[in-house]
PAFI-127400 format. One record per residue (C-alpha): residue in three letters; y, z, x. Coordinates in steps of 0.001 Angstrom, whole numbers. Layout:
N
SITE/Ala/Y/Z/X
...
//
This chain:
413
SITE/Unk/16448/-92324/17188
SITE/Unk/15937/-88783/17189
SITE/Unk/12605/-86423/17737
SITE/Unk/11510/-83624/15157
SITE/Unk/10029/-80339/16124
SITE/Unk/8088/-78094/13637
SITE/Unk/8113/-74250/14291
SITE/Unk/4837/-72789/13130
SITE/Unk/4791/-69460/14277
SITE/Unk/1686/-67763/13286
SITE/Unk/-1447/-67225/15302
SITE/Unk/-4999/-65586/15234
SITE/Unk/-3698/-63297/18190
SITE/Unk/-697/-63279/20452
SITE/Unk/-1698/-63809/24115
SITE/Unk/-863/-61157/26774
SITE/Unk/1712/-63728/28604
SITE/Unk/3138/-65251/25546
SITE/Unk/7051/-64131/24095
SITE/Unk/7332/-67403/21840
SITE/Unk/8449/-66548/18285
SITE/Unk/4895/-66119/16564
SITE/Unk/2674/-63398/15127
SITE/Unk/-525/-62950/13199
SITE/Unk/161/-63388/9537
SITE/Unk/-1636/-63021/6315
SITE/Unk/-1977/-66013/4185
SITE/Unk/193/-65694/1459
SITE/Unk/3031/-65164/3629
SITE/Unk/2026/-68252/5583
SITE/Unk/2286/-70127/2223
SITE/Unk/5654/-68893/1006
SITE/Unk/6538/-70233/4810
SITE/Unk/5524/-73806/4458
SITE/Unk/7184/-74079/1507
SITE/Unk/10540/-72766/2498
SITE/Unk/9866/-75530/5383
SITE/Unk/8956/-78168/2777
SITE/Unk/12161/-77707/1293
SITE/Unk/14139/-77334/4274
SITE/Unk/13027/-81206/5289
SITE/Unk/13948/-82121/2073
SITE/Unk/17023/-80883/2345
SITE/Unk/18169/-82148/5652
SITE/Unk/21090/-84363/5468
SITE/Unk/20629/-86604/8613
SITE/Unk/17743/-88904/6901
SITE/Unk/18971/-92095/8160
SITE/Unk/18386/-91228/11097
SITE/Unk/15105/-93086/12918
SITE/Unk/12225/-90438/13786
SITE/Unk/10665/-91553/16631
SITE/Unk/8461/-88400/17933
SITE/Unk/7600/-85083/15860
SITE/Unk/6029/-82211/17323
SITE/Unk/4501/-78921/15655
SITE/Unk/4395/-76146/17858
SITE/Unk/4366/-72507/17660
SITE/Unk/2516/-70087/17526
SITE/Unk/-670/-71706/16393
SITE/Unk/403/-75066/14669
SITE/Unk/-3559/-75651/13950
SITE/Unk/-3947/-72546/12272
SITE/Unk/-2607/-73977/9307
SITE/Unk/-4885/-75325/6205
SITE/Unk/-5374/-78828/5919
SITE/Unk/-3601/-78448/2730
SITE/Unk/-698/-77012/4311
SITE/Unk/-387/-79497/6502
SITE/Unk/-935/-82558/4374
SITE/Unk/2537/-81078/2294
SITE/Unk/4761/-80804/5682
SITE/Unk/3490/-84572/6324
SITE/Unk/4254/-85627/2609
SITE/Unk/7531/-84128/3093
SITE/Unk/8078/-85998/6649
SITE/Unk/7246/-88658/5372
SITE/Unk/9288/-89133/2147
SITE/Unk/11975/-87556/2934
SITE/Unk/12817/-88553/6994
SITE/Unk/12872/-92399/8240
SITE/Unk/9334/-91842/10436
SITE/Unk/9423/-95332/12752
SITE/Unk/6385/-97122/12835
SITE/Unk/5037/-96310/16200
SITE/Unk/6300/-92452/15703
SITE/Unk/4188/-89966/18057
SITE/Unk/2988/-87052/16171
SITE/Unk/1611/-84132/18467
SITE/Unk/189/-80673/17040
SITE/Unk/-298/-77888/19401
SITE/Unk/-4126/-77065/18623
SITE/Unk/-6039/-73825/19841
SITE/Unk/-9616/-74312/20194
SITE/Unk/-10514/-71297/17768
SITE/Unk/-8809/-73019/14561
SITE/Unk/-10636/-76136/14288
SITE/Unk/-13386/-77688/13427
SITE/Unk/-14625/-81271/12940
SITE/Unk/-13348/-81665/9539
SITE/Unk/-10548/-80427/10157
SITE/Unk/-9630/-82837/12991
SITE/Unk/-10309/-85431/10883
SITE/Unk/-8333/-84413/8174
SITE/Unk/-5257/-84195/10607
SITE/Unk/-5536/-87219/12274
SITE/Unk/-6252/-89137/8912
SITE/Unk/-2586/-87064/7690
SITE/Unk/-527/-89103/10691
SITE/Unk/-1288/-86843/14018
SITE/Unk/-2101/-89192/16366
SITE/Unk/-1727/-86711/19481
SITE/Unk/-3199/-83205/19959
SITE/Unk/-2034/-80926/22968
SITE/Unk/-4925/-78510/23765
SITE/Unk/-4093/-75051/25289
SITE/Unk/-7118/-74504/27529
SITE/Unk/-5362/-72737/30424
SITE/Unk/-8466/-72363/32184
SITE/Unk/-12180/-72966/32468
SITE/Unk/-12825/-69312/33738
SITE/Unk/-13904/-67376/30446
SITE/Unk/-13064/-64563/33235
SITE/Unk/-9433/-65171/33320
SITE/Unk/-9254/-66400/29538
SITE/Unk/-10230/-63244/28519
SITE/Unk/-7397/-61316/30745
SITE/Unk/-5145/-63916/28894
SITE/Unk/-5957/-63101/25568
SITE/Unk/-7150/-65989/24468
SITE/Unk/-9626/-66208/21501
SITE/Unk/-11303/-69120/22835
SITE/Unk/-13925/-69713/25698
SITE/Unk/-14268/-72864/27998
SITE/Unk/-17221/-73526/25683
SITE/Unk/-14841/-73547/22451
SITE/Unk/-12280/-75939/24345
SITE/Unk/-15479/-77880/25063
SITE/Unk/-16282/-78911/21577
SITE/Unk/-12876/-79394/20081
SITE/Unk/-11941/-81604/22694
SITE/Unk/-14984/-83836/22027
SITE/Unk/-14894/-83493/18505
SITE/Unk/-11052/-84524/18454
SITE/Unk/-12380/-87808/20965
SITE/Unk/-15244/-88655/18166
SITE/Unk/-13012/-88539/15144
SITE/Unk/-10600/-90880/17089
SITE/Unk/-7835/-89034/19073
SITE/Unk/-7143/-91061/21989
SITE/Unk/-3816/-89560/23253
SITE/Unk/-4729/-85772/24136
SITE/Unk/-2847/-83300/26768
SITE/Unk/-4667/-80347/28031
SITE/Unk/-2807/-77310/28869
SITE/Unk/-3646/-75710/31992
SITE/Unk/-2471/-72413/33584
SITE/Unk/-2034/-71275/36922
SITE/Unk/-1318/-68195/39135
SITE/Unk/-3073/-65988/36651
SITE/Unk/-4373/-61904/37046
SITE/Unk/-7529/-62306/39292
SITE/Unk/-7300/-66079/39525
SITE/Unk/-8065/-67620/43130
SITE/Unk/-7490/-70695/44426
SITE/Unk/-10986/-71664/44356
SITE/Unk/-11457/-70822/40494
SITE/Unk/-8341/-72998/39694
SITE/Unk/-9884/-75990/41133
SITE/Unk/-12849/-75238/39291
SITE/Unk/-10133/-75536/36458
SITE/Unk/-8583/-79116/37584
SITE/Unk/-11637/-80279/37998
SITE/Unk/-13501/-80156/35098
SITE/Unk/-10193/-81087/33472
SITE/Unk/-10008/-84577/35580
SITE/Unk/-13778/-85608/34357
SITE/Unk/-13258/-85090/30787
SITE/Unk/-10521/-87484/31318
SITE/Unk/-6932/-86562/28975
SITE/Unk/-4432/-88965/28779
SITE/Unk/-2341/-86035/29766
SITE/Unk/-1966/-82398/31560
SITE/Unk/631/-80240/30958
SITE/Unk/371/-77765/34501
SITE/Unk/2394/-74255/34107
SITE/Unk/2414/-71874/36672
SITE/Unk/2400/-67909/35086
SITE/Unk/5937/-66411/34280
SITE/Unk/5660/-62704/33578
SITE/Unk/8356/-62847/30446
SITE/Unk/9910/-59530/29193
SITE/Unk/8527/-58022/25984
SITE/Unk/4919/-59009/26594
SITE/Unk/2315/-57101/27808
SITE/Unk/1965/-58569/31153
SITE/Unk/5787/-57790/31833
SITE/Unk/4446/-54099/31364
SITE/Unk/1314/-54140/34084
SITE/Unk/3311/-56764/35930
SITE/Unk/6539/-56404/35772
SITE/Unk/8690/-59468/38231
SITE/Unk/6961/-58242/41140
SITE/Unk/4232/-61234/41618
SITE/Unk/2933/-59728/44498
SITE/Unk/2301/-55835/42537
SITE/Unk/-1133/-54253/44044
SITE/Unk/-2977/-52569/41452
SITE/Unk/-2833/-49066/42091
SITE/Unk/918/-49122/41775
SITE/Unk/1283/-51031/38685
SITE/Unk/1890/-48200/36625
SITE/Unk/5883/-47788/38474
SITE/Unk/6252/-51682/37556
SITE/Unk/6887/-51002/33473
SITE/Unk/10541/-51497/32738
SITE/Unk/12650/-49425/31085
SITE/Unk/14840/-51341/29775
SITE/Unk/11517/-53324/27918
SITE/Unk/11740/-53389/23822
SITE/Unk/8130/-52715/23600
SITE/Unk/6209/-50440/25891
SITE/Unk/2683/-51603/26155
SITE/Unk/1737/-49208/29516
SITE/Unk/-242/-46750/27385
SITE/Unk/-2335/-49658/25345
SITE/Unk/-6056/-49247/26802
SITE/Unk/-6304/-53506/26888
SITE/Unk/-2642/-53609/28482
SITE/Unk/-2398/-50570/30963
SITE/Unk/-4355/-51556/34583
SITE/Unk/-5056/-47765/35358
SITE/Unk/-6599/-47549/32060
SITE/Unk/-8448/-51101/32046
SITE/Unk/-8880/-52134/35472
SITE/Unk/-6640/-55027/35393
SITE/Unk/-6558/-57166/38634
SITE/Unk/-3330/-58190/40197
SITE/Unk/-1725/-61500/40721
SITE/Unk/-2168/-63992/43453
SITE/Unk/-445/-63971/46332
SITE/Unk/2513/-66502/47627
SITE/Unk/194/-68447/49570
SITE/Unk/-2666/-68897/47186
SITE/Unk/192/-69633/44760
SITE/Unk/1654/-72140/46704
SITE/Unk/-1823/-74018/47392
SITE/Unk/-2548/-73732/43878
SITE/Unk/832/-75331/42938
SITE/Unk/-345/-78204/45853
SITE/Unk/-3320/-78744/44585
SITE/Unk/-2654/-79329/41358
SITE/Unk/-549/-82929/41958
SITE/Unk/-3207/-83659/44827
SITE/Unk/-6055/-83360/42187
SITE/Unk/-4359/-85308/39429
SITE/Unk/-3165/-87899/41769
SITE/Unk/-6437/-88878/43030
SITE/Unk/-8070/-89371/39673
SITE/Unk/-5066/-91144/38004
SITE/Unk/-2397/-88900/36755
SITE/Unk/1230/-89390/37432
SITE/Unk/3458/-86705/37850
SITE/Unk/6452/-87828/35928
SITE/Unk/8118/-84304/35259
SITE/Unk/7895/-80934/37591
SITE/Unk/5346/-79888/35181
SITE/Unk/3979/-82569/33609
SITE/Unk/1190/-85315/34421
SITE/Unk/130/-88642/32524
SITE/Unk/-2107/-91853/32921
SITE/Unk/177/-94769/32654
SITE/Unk/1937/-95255/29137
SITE/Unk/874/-91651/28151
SITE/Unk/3853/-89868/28936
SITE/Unk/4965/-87628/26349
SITE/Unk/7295/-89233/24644
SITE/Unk/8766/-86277/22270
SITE/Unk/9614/-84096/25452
SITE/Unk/10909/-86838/27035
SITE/Unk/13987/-86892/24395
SITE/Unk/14826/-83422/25699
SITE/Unk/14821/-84432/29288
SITE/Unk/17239/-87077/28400
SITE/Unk/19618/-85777/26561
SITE/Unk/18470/-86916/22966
SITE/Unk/19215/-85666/19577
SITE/Unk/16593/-83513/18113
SITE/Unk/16345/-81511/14795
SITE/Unk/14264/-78164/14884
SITE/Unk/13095/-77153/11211
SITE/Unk/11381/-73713/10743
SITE/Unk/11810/-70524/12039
SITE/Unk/13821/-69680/15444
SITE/Unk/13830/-73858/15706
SITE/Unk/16842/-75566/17733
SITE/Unk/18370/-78913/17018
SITE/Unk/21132/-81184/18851
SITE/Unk/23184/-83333/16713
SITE/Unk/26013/-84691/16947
SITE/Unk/26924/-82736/19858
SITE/Unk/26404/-79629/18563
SITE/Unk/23064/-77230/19039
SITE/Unk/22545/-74759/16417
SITE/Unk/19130/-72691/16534
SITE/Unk/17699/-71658/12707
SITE/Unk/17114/-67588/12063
SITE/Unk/14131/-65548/13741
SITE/Unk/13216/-63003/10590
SITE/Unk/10657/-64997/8439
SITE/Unk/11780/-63065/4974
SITE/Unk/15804/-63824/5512
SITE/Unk/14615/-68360/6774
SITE/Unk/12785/-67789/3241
SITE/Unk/15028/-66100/829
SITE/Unk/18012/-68094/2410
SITE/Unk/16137/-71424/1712
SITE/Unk/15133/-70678/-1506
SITE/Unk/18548/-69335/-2218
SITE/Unk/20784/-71888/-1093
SITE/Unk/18211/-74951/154
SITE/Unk/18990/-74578/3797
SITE/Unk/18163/-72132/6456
SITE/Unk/20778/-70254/7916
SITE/Unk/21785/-70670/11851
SITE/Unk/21409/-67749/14251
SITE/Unk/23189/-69767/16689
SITE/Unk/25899/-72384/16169
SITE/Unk/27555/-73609/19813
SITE/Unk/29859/-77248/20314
SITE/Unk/29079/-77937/23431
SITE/Unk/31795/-79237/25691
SITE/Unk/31877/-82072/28276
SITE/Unk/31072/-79352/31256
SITE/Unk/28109/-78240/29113
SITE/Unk/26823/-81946/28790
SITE/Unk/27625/-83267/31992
SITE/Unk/25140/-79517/33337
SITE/Unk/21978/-80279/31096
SITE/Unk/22665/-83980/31763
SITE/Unk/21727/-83004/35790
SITE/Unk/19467/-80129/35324
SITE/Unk/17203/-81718/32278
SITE/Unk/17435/-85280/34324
SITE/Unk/16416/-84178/37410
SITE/Unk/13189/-82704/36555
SITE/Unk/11896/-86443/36049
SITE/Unk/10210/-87489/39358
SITE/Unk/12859/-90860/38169
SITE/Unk/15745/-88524/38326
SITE/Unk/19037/-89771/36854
SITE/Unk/21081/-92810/37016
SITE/Unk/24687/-92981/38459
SITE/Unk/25794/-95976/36520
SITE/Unk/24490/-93649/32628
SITE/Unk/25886/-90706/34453
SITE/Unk/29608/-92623/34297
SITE/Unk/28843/-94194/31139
SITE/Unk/28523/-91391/29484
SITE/Unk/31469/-89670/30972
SITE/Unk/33971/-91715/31969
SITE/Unk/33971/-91005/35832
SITE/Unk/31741/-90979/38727
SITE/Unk/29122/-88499/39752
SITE/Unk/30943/-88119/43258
SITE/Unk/33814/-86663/41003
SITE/Unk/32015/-83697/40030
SITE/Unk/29732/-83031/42417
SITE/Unk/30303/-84933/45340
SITE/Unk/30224/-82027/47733
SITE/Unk/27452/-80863/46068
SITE/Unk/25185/-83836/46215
SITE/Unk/26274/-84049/50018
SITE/Unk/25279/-80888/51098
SITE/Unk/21604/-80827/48817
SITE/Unk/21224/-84400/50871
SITE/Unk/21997/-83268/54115
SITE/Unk/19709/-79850/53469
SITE/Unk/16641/-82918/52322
SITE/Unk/16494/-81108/48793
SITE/Unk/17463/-84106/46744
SITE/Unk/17518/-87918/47683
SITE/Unk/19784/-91020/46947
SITE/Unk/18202/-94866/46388
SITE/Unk/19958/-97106/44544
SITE/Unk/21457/-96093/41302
SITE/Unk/19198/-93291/41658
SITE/Unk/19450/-89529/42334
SITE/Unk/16194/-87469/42582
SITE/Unk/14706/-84438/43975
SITE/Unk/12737/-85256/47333
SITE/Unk/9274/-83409/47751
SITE/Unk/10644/-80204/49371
SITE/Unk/13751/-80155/46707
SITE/Unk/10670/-80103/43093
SITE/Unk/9024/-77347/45272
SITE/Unk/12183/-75256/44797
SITE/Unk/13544/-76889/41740
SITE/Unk/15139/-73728/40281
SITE/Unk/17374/-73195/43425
SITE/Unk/18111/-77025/43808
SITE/Unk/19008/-77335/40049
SITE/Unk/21370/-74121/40198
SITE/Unk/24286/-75751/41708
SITE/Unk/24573/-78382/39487
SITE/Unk/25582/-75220/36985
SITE/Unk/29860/-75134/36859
SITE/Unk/31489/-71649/37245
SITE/Unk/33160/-70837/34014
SITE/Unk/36187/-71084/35402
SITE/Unk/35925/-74845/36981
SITE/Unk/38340/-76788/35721
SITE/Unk/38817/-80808/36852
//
């Protein structure tokens, strides 16, 4: 069983946070695109193998036509070995749809739609650079309900310019009475080569009058003199603090716990049986094939990621049928046995000792036994049966916890 992933990397407008591959695009370049990605699917060489999730994210996955759409699925569908019960999730922006539309996707095969809200405040939208307000989100969420989508995650944002603690409840709130089956929670990373990394640089706690010393130099793109970018020219309001980061963070498992969500990854929440399934093959160490642009795939124990310039993945797919690889890597034991721990314990489950020496032929203790002893005795992670997980305190600082289960290059057993 493997999962699919669909790279559709064109949008209305590219947020102010965002530094996925995607870009506005005109439409007959958007064609030529789903054509070269027709033919790459048709053209992959693994098609025995059982599909059990696909996901089409970008960019803007929804920006597509219905057309344009209905020719990936006719291509997914004849050409890969979909199972039955496959989930099919499209990443869907609330300014590209309408009710039609909806209906014309789900009738195509998508049976889940992940909604990027990010947050109720049209306020903080705005500073986002969103093209949608709450209103927008609104209305395609109940128009996806009445055409029949029953398994829909909402993407919500927090730690945002301006944002209190206060306004992100307001957020979780109304989230928890329209009732998703799931919520994807993120907390803002300023990522370089975006405009926020120009106003705010790494510095989460930046004041605003001395944004202007936060651009970096060493930054491909220099947004500080762009009037909707620069906070000297446009006012922009700084970040939260620590604290009302922290309570934000908090708050966000407290208000989806009471009203039925389980937290079953560090940022992930689900009612029962509406985990996401097509993720959940990345946690756990499943093969995956990536098709379109800048996509990454894991077969066979090798990843390989496709090109990033949209005119070379076109002329090389119409030239020779397949897409040439930016990135090609065999991944040895040590690199295996790393994303086993680090993708496994972000599951609130965590991993299992007994798969951990099935898979490679000795015992966790072997590798990391001094390790495991010292996160233990420091309460960061927790043993209970077969099981190894991060406590409470040890998801709170996941990034440090999850660190040491990295080898040095030079570790050799």
């Amino acid at each position: 069983m493997i999962g699919v992933y669909i790279h559709i990397p064109f949008c209305v407008k590219k947020c102010n946070y965002c530094d996925f591959l995607s870009f506005p695009c005109q439409e007959e370049l958007r064609g030529r695109y789903v054509d070269a990605l027709v033919r790459e699917i048709k053209n992959f060489n693994h098609n025995d193998m059982e599909v059990a999730t696909v996901f089409f994210g970008g960019g803007t996955p929804s920006i597509l036509s219905c057309d344009e759409i209905e020719k990936i699925m006719a291509a997914l569908g004849e050409h890969l070995h979909l199972s039955n019960d496959a989930e099919i999730t499209m990443e869907c922006n609330p300014g590209t749809v309408n009710r039609n539309k909806l209906n014309r996707i789900r009738e195509l095969g998508i049976n889940r739609l992940s909604i990027g809200l990010q947050s109720c405040r049209d306020s903080e939208l705005k500073l986002l650079g969103r093209i949608h307000d709450y209103e927008d989100f609104l209305e395609c969420f109940w128009m996806a309900r009445d055409v029949g989508f029953d398994n829909i995650n909402v993407d919500i944002m927090s730690a945002l310019p301006g944002q209190s603690v206060e306004s992100y409840l307001d957020t979780l709130t109304n989230v928890v009475n329209i009732k998703p089956e799931h919520v994807s929670a993120y907390s803002l990373i300023i990522e370089e080569n975006t405009p926020f990394y120009s106003i705010y640089g790494n510095d989460t706690s930046v004041e605003l009058g001395n944004i202007a010393g936060s651009v970096r130099e060493n930054s491909d793109n220099d947004y500080s003199q762009c009037p909707e970018c620069n906070p000297k020219l446009n006012n922009y309001p700084s970040l939260p603090g620590e604290d009302d980061e922290r309570r934000m963070y908090y708050l966000t498992e407290k208000v989806l716990g009471e009203n039925g969500y389980h937290r079953y990854e560090i940022s992930n929440y689900a009612r029962d049986g509406y985990e996401c399934r097509h993720n959940t093959t990345y946690w756990t160490g499943g093969e995956y094939v990536g098709f379109g642009l800048g996509a990454s795939s894991y077969i066979n124990n090798v990843r390989f990621r496709n090109e990033e310039d949209i005119n070379e993945y076109i002329s090389h797919i119409h030239e020779k049928g397949v897409c040439g690889h930016a990135e090609e890597i065999k991944l040895t034991e040590m690199d295996n046995i790393e994303e086993f721990m680090i993708t496994g314990l972000r599951l609130m489950r965590g991993i299992s000792k007994r798969e951990f020496k099935s898979r490679f032929g000795k015992s966790i203790e072997y590798y990391y036994g001094e390790v495991l002893t010292s996160l233990i005795n420091e309460g960061l992670i927790e043993e209970e049966g077969d099981g190894i997980r991060l406590t409470k305190y040890g998801i709170d600082v996941s990034n440090y916890v999850l660190s040491f289960f990295l080898f040095d290059k030079d570790y050799i057993k």
